[in-house]
C-alpha positions as a Markdown table, in Angstrom:
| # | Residue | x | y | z |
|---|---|---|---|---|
| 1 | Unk | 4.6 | 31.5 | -3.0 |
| 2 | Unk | 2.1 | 29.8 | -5.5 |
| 3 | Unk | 1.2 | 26.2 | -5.5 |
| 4 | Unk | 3.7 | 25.8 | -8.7 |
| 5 | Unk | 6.4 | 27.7 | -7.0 |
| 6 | Unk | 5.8 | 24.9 | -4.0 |
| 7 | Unk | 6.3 | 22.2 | -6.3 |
| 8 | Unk | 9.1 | 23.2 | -8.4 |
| 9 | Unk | 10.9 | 23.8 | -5.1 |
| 10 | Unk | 10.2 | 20.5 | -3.2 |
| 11 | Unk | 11.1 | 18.8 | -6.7 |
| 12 | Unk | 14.2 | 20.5 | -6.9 |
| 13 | Unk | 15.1 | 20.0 | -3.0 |
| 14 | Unk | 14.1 | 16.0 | -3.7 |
| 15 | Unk | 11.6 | 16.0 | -1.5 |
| 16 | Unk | 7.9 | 15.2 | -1.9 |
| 17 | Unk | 5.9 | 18.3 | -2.9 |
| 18 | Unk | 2.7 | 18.5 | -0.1 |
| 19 | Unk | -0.5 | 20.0 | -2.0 |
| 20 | Unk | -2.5 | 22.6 | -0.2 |
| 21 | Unk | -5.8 | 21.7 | 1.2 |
| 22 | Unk | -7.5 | 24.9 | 2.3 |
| 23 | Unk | -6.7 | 25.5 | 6.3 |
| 24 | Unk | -4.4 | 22.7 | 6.5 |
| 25 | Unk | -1.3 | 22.9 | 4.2 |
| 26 | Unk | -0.1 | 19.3 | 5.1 |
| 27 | Unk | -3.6 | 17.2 | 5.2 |
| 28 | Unk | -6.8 | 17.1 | 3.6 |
| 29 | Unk | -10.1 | 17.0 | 5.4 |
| 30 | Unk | -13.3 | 15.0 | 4.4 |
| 31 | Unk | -16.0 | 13.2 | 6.2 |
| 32 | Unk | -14.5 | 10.4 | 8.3 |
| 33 | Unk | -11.3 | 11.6 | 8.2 |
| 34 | Unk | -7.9 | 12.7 | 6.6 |
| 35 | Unk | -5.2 | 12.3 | 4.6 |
| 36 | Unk | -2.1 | 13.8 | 3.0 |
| 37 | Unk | -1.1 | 14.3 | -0.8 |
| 38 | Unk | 2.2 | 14.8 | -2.7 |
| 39 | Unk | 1.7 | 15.9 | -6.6 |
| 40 | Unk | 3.6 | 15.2 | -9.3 |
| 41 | Unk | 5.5 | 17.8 | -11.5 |
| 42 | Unk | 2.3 | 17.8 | -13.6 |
| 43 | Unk | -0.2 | 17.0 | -11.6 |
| 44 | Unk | -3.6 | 17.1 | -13.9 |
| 45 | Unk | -4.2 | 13.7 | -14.8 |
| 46 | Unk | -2.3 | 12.3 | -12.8 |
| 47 | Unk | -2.4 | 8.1 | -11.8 |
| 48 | Unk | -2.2 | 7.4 | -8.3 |
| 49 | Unk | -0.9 | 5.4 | -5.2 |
| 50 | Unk | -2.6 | 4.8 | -1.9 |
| 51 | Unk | 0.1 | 4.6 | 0.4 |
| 52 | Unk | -1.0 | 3.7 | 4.3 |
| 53 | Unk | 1.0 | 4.0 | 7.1 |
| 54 | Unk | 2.5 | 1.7 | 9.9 |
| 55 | Unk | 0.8 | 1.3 | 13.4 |
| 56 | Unk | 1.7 | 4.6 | 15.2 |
| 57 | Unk | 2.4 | 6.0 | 11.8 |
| 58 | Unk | 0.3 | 9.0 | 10.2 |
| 59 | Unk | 0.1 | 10.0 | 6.4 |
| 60 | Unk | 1.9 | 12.9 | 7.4 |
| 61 | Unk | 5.0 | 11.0 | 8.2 |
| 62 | Unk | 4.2 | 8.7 | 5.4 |
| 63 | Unk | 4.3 | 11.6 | 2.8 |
| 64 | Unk | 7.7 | 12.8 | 3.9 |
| 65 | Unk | 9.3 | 9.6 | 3.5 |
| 66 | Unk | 11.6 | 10.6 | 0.4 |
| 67 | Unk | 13.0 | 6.9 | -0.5 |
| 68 | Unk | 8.9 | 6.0 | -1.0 |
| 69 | Unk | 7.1 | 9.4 | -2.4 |
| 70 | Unk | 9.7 | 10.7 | -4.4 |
| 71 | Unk | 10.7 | 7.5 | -6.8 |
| 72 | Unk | 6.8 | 8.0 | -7.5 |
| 73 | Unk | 6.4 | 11.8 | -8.4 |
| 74 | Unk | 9.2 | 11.2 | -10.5 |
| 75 | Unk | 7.4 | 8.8 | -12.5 |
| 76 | Unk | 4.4 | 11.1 | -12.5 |
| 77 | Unk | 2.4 | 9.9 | -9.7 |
| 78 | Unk | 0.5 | 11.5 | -7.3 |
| 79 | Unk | 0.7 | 9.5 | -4.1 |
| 80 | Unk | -2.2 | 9.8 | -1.1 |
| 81 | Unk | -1.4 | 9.2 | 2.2 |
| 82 | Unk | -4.7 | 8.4 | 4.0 |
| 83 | Unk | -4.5 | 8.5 | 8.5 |
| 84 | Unk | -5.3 | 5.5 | 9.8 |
| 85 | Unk | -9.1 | 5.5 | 12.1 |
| 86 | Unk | -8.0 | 4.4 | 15.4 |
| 87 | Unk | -5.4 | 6.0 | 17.9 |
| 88 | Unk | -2.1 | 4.1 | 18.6 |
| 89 | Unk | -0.2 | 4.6 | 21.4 |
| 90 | Unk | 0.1 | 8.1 | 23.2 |
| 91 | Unk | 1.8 | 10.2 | 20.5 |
| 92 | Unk | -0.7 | 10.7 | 18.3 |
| 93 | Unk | 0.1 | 7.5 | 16.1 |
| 94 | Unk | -3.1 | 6.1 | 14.2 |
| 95 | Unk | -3.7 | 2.4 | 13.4 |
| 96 | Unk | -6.0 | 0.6 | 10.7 |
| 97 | Unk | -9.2 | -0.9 | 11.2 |
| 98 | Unk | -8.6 | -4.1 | 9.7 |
| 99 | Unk | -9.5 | -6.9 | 11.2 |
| 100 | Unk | -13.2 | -8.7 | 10.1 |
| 101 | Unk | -15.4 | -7.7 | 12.5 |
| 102 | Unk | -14.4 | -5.0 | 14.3 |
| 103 | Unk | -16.6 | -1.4 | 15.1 |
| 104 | Unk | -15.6 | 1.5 | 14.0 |
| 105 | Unk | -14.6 | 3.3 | 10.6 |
| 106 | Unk | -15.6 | 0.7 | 7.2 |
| 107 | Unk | -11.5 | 1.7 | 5.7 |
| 108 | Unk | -12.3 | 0.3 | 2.3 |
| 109 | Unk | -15.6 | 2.9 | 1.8 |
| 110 | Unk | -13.3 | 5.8 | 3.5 |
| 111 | Unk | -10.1 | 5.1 | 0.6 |
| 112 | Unk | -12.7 | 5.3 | -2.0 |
| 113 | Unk | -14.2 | 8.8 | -0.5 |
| 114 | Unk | -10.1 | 9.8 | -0.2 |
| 115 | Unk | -10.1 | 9.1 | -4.3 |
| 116 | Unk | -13.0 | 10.7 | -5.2 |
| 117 | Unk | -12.1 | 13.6 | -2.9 |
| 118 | Unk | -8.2 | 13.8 | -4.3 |
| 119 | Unk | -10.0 | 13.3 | -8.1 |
| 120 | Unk | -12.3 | 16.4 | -7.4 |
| 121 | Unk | -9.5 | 19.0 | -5.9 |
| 122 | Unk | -6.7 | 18.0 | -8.1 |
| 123 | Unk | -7.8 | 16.5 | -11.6 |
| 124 | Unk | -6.1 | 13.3 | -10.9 |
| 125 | Unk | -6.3 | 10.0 | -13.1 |
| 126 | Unk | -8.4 | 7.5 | -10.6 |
| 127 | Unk | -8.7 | 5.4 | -13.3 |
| 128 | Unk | -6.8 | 2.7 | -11.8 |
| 129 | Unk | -5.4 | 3.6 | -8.6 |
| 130 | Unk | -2.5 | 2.0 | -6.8 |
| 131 | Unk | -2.5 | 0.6 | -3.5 |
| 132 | Unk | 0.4 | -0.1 | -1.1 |
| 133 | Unk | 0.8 | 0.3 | 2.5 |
| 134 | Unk | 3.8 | -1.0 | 5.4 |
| 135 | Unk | 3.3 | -3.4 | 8.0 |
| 136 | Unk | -0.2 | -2.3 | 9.8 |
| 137 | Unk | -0.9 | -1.0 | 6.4 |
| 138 | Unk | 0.0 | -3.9 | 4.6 |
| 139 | Unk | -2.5 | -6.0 | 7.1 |
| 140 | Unk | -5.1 | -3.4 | 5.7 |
| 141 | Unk | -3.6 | -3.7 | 2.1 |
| 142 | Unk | -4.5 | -7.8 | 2.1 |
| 143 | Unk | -7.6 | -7.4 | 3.6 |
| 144 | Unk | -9.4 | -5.4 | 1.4 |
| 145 | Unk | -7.8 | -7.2 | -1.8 |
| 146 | Unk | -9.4 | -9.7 | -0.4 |
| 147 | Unk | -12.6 | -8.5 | 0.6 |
| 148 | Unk | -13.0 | -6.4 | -2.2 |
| 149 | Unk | -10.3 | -6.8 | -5.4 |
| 150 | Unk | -12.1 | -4.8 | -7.7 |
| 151 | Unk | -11.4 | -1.0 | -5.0 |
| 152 | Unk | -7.6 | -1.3 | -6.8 |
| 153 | Unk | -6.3 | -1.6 | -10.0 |
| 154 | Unk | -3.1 | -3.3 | -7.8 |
| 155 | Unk | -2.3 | -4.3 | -4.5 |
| 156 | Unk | 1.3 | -4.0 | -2.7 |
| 157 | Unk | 1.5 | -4.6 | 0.6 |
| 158 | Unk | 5.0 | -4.3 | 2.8 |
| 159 | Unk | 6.2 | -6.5 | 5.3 |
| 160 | Unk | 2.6 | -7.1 | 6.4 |
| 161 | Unk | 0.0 | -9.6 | 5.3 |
| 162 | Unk | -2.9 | -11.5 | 7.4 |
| 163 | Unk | -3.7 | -12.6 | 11.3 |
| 164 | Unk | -4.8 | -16.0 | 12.4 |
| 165 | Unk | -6.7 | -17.5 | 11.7 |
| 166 | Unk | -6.7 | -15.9 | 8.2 |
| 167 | Unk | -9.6 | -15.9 | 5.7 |
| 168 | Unk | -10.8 | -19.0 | 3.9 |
| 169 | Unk | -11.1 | -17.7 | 0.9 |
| 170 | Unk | -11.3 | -14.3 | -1.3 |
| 171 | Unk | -13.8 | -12.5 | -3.6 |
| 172 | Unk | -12.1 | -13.0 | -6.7 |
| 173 | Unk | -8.9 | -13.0 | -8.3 |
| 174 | Unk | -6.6 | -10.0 | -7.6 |
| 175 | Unk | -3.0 | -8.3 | -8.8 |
| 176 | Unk | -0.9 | -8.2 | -6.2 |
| 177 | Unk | 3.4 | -7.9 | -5.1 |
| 178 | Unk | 4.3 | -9.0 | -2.0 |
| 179 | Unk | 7.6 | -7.8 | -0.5 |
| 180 | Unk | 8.9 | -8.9 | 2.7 |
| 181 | Unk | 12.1 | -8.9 | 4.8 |
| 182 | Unk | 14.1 | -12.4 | 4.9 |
| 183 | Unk | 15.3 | -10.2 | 8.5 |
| 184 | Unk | 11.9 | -9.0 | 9.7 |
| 185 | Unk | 11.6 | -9.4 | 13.5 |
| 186 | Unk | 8.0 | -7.4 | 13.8 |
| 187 | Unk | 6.5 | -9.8 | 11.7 |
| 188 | Unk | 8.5 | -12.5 | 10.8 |
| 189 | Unk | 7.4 | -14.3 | 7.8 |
| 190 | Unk | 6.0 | -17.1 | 9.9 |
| 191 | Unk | 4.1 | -15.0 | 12.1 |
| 192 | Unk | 3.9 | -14.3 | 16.1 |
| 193 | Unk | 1.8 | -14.2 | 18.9 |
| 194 | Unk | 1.1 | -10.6 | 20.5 |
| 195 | Unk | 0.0 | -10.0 | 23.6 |
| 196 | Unk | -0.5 | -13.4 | 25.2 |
| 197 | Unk | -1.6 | -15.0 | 22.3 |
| 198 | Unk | -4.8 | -12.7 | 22.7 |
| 199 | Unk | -3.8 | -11.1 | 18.4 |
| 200 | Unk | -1.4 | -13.8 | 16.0 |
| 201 | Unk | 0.2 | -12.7 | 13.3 |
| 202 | Unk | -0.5 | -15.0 | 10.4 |
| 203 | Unk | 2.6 | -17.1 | 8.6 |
| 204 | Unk | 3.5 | -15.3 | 5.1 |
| 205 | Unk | 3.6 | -17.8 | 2.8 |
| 206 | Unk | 0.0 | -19.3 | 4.2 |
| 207 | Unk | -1.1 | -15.8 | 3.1 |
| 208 | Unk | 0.5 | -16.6 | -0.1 |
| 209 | Unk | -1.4 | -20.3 | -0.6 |
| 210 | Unk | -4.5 | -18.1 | -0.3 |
| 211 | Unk | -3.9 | -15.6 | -3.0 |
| 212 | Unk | -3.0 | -18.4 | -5.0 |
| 213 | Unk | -6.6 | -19.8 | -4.8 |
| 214 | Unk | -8.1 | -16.9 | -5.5 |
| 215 | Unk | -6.2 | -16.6 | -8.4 |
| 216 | Unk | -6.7 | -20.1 | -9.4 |
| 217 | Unk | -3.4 | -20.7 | -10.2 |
| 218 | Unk | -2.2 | -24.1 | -11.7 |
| 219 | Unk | -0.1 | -24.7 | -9.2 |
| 220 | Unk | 2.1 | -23.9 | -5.8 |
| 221 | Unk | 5.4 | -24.3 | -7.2 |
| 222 | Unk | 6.1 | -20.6 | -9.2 |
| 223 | Unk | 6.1 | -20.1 | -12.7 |
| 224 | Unk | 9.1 | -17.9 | -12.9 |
| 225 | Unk | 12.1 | -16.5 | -10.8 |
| 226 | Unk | 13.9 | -12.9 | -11.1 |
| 227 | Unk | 16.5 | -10.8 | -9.6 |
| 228 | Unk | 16.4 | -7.5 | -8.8 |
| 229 | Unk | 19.0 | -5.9 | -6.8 |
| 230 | Unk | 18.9 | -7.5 | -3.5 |
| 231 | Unk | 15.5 | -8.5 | -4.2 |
| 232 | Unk | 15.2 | -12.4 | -5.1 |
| 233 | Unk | 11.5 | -12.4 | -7.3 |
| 234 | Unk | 8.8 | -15.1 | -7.5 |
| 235 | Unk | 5.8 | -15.2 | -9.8 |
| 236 | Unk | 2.8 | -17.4 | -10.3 |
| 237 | Unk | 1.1 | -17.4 | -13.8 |
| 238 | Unk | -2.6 | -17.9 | -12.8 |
| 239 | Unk | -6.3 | -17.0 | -14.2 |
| 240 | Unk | -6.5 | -13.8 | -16.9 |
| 241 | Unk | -6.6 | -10.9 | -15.1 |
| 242 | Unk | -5.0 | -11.6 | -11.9 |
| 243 | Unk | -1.0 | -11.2 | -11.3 |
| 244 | Unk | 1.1 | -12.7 | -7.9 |
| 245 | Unk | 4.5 | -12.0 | -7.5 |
| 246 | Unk | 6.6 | -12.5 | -4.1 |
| 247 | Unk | 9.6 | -10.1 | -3.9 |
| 248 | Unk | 12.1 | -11.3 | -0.3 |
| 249 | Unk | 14.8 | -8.8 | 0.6 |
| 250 | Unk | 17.3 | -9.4 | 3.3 |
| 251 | Unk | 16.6 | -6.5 | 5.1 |
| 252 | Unk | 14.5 | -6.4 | 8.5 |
| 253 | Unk | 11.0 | -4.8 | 8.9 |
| 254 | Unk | 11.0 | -1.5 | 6.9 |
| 255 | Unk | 10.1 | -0.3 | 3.4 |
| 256 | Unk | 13.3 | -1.2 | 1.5 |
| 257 | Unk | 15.4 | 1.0 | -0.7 |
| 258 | Unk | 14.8 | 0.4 | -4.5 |
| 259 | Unk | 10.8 | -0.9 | -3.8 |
| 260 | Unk | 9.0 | 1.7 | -5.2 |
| 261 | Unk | 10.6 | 1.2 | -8.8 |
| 262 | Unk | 10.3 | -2.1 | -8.7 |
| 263 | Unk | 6.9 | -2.4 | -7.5 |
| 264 | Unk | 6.2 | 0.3 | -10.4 |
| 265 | Unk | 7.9 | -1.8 | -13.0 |
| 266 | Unk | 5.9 | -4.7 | -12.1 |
| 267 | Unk | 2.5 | -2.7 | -12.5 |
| 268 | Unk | 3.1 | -1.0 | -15.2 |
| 269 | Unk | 4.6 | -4.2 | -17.2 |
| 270 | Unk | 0.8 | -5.8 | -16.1 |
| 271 | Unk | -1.8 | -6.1 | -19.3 |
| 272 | Unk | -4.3 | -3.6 | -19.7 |
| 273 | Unk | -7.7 | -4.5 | -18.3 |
């Protein structure tokens, strides 16, 4: 079956349609690592999100989560699915390397290798790249916006944000959604302790003062509120350039249904750069 034949099918089935990366069917292989790809119907020039995965989580898994890919490839997006550097428990689960500090694999260099690499084999629009990732993911999602806002043309992180203590302060003003569970009980919006207190999961809305000043906003209090769905929406109107928007769901810790649209919606209604 050609590559075409593959993605009509999975289309048509409602699933995400996997590209083929040589050897591998489901995964693509570069220096320092892996990750996984779903293409749009017409893939050449094609915008795209960086989704990463939970802890334990793999892009694999990541790419065959309907609810998340395939609101995306409808909308003509291809969506990447990096692996995560470090092993996580004993089922072959990987993890980010997130926190400041730490040895091992520099995450922000290896997504920019994963979007040149996905740019080269499939003549997609890197332009101004997407980036959203659950829980673990979302950790490594608020990092590098911080760190390094100009990687992403957007940030999205789920249901994750930062550990304590958090950073004092970030590189520059950033566009980012925030969606969280009013429910969540793996990281609760005001954060836990883990392990004896050894790793603490940083409060929610702290994370939220801090994008705040980097975005030099006016003020705390939000500019606007919005519904949608079950999602109740705040925004902050702060420096040119830079967007903020909180979206809380009642839902527990997962990727909720309907947040791919909306998290679409919100990036595409952004101003040009």
């Amino acid at each position: 079956m050609t590559r075409l034949a593959v993605l009509i099918a999975a289309l048509m089935l409602g699933g995400p349609a996997l590209a083929d990366c040589g050897p591998a069917p489901d995964a693509c292989e570069i220096e320092g690592g892996s990750y996984h790809i779903a293409l749009p119907a017409q893939p050449e020039g094609a915008p795209v999100v960086v989704f990463l995965h939970g802890a334990g989580g793999t892009g694999g898994y990541s790419i065959s989560n309907a609810d998340v890919v395939a609101p995306m490839l409808a909308r003509g997006y291809a969506v990447l699915a990096p692996d995560g550097s470090r092993s996580f428990g004993n089922g072959g689960g990987r993890v980010w390397n997130f926190l400041p500090g730490r040895e091992g694999r520099d995450e922000a260099d290896f997504l920019q290798d994963v979007l040149r690499d996905a740019a080269g084999r499939f003549a997609l629009d890197t332009g101004a790249p997407v980036l959203a990732g659950f829980s673990a993911g979302g950790f490594m999602v608020s990092y590098l916006a911080c760190a390094r806002p100009g990687d992403f043309a957007a940030y999205a992180p789920v249901s994750g944000g930062f550990w304590r203590p958090q950073p004092e302060h970030c590189a520059g003003p950033v566009r980012l959604f925030q969606t969280h569970g009013w429910r969540d009980t793996t990281v609760p919006l005001e954060g836990r302790a883990l392990r004896g207190g050894a790793f603490v999961q940083g409060d929610i809305f702290a994370g939220m003062a801090l994008w705040r000043q980097a975005n030099a906003c006016a003020g705390d209090d939000p500019s606007g509120y919005s519904e949608t769905g079950p999602f109740q929406r705040r925004r902050w109107d702060c420096v040119p350039g830079s967007a903020l928007e909180f979206a809380l769901f009642p839902g527990g810790h997962q990727v909720p249904a309907g947040w791919a649209d909306m998290m679409l919606d919100w990036f595409e209604a952004l101003p040009g750069e």
